[in-house]
C-alpha positions as CSV (number, residue, x, y, z in Angstrom):
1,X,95.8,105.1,109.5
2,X,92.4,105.1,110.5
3,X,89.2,104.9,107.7
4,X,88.8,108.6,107.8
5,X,92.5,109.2,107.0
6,X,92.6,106.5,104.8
7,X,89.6,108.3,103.1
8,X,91.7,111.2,102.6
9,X,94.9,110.0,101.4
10,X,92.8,108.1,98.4
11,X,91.3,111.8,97.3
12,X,95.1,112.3,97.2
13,X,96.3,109.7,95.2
14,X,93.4,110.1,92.9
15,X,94.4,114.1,92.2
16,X,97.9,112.9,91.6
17,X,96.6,110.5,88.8
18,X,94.9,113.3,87.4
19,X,98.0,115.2,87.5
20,X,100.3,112.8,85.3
21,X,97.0,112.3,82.9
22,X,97.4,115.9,82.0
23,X,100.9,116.0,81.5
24,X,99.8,114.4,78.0
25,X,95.8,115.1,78.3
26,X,94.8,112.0,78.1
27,X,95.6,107.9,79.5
28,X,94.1,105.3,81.8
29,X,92.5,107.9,83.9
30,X,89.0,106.0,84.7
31,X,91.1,102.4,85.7
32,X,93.5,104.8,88.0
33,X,90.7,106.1,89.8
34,X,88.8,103.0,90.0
35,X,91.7,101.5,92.0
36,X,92.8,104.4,94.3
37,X,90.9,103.3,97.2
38,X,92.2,99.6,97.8
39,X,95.7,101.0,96.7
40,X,95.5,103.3,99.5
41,X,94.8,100.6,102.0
42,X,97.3,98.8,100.6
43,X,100.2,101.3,100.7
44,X,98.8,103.3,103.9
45,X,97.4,100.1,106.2
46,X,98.8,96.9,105.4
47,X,101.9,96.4,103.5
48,X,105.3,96.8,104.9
49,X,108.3,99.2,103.4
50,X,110.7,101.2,103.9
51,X,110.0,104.3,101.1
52,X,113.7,105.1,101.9
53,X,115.2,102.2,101.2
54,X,113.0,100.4,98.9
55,X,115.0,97.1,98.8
56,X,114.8,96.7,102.4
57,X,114.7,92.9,102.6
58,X,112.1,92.5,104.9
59,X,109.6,94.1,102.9
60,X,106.2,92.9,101.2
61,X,106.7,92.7,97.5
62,X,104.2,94.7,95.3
63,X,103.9,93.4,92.0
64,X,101.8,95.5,89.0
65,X,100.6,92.4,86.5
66,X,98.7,95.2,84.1
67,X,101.2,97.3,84.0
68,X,99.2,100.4,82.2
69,X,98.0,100.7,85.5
70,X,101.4,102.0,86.5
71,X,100.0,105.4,86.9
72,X,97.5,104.5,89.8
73,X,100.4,103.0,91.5
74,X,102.8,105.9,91.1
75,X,99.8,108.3,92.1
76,X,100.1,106.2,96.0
77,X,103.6,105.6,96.0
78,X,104.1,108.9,95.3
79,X,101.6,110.2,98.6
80,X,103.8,106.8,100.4
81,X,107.0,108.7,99.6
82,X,108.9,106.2,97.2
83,X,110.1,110.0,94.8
84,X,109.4,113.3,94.9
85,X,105.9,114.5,93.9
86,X,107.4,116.7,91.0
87,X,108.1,113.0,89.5
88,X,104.5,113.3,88.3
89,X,104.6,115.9,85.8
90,X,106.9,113.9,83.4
91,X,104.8,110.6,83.6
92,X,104.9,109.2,79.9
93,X,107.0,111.7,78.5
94,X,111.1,110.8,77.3
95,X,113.8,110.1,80.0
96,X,110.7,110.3,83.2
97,X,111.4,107.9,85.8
98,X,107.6,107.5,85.5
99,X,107.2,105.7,82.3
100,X,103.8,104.6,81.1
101,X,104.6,100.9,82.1
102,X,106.4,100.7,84.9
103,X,110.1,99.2,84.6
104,X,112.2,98.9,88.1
105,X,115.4,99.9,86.2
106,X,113.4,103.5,86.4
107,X,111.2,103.8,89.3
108,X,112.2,103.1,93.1
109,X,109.5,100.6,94.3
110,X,108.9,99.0,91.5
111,X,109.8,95.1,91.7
112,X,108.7,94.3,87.9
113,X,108.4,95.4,84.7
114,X,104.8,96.0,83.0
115,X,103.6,95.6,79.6
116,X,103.0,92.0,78.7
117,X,100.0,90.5,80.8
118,X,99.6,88.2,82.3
119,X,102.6,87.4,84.2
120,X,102.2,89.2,87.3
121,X,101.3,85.4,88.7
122,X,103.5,83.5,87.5
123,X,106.5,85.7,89.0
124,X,104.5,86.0,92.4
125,X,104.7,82.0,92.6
126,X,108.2,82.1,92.0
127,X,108.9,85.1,94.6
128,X,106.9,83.7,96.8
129,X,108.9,80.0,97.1
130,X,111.6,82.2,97.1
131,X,110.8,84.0,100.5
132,X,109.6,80.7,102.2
133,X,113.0,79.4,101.4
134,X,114.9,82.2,103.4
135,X,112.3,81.3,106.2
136,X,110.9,85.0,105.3
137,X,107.5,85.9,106.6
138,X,106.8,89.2,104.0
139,X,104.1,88.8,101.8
140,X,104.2,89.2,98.1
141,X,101.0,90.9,97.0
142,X,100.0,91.0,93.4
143,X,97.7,93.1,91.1
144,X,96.0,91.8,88.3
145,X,93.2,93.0,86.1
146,X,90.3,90.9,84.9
147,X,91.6,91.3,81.7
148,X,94.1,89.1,83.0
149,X,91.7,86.3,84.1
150,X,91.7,85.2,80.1
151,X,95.1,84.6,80.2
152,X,96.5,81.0,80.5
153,X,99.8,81.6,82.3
154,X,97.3,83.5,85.4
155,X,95.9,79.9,85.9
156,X,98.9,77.8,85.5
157,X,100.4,79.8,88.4
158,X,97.3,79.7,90.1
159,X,97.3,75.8,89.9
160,X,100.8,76.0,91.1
161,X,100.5,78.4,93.9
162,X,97.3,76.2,95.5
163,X,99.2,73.2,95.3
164,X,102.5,74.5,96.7
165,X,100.1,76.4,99.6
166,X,101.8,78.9,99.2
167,X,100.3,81.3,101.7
168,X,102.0,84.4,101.5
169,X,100.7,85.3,98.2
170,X,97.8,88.0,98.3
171,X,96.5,88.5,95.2
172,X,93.8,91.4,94.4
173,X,92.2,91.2,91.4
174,X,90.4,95.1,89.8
175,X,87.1,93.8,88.4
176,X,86.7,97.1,86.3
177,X,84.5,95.4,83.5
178,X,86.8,97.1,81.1
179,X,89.6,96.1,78.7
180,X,91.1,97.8,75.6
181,X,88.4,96.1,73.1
182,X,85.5,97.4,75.3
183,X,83.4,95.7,78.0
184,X,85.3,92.4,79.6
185,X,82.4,89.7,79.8
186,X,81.8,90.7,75.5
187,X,85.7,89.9,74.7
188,X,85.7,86.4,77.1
189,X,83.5,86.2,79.9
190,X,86.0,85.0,82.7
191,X,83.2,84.4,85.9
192,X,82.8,82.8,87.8
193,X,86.2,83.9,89.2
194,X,85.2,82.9,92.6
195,X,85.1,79.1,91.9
196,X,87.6,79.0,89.6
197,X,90.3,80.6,92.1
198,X,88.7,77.9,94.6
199,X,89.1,75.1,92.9
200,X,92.5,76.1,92.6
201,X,92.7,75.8,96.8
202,X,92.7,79.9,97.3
203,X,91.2,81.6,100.3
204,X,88.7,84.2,97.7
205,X,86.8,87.2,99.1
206,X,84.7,89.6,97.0
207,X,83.7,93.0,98.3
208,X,83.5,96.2,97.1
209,X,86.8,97.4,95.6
210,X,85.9,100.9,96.4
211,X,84.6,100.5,99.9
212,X,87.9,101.3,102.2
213,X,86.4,99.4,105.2
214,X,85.6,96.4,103.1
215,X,89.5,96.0,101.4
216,X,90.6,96.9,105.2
217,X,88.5,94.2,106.5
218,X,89.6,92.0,103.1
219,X,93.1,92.4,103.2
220,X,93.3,91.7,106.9
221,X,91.5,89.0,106.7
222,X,94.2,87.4,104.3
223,X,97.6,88.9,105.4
224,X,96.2,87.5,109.2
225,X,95.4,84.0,107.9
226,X,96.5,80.7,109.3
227,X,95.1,78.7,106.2
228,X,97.8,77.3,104.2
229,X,96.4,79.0,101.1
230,X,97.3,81.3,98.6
231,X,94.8,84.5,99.2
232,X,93.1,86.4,96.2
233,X,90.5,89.5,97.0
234,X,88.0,90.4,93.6
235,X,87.4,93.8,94.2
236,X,84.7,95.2,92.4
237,X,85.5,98.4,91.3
238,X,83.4,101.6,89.1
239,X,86.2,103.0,86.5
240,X,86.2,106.7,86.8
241,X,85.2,106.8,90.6
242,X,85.0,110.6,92.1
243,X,84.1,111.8,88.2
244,X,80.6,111.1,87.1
245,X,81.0,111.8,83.5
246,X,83.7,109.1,83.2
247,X,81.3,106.4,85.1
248,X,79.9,104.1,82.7
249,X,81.4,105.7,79.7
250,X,82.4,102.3,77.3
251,X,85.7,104.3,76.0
252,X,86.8,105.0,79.1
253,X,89.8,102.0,79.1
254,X,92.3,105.2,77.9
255,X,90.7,108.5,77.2
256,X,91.6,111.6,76.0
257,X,90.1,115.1,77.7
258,X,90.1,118.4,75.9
259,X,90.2,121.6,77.9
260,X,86.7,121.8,79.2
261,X,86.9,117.7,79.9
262,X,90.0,119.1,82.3
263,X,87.7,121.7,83.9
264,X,85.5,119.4,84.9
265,X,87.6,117.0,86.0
266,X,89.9,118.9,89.0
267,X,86.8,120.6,89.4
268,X,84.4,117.4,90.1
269,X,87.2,115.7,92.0
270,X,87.7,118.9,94.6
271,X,83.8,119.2,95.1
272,X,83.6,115.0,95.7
273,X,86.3,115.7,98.6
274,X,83.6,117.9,100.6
């Protein structure tokens, strides 16, 4: 896909997250739509599936560290083709194959289970030695909050994955600014994650998280690579983008919306297309 189409498909994915949030009014809406636009280069430019035949064994592994995220990812693999849209209205609720953190046992696609953090890593290291052993060239991407970055296992596997070059790791980490107990830098301030991640012998880009030419240029950059080095883009991302009320908004982590919140929400969202 080109930018412009690529442009496109993210105002999709971001209507589908708004489309499980209302099944129960409320969830991680603001994260979901802060990542929508490096998912979508993700699942629409650079990693390789089969949405048919999702253990295909010459795929790219996709591994969700946060997994309350789960619902941004299901919002693009549902656009990609992994289930059928109608999925979306039971995210969350008893027996979905969506559940609020994603499990593999329930969702085609999905290589790990979610909930604890910080272990999205760690399992990348071990994947990733795993593939290099079958002589496999498929890249294990993994996506990791800055939450995350306070977590020790994150930097243990870091150490390990520099040391072992392990090359085909891609990791992409959503600085939101956000966590569950409010703003990320007041709970532990984790920068500089650029020189940390490079004293660990990573290949680290910045850019705008929610710039679709800048994660196309990113992620090229790293799947392209001939550095033995594990990769890892910090994309800087706005929670809430494409709905100005949710921008900036401290609660925003997991939010609830009453009726006229709704409104304004599918409302905003179709106006930010045009």
């Amino acid at each position: 896909m080109n930018k412009e189409d690529l442009i496109e498909k993210a105002y999709e994915v971001r209507k589908n997250v708004l489309r499980m949030a209302y099944v129960d009014k409320r969830g991680f809406i603001a994260q979901a739509l802060g990542a929508a636009d490096y998912l979508t280069v993700l699942y629409f430019h650079a990693m390789r599936y089969h949405a048919d035949d999702p253990k295909w064994e010459g795929r790219d592994r996709f591994l969700l560290s946060a997994g309350h995220n789960a619902i941004a990812v299901y919002a693009a693999m549902a656009e990609a083709g992994f289930f059928p849209k109608e999925w979306l209205d039971t995210y969350g609720l008893d027996n979905s194959r969506l559940p609020m953190s994603c499990m593999p046992a329930y969702t085609p696609g999905i290589e790990i289970s979610g909930g604890s953090i910080g272990l999205g890593m760690p399992i990348a290291v071990g994947m990733a030695m795993g593939l290099k052993r079958k002589n496999s060239d498929s890249k294990v991407y993994v996506m990791m909050g800055d939450g995350e970055m306070a977590e020790g296992p994150t930097w243990e596997a870091a150490m390990s994955a520099g040391s072992y070059q392990l090359d085909n790791i891609i990791g992409i980490v959503d600085v939101n600014g956000i966590q569950a107990d409010g703003k990320t830098s007041s709970v532990l301030n984790t920068e500089p994650l650029h020189e940390k991640f490079k004293a660990f012998n990573f290949d680290v880009q910045r850019i705008n998280g929610n710039s679709i030419s800048q994660v196309m240029e990113a992620v090229d950059k790293a799947r392209t690579s001939t550095e033995k080095k594990p990769h890892v883009i910090l994309c800087d991302t706005v929670p809430g983008t494409g709905l100005s009320f949710l921008i900036g908004n401290p609660k925003s982590h997991f939010i609830s919306l009453d009726a006229e919140g709704w409104n304004r929400a599918f409302n905003e969202l179709e106006r930010g297309k045009d």
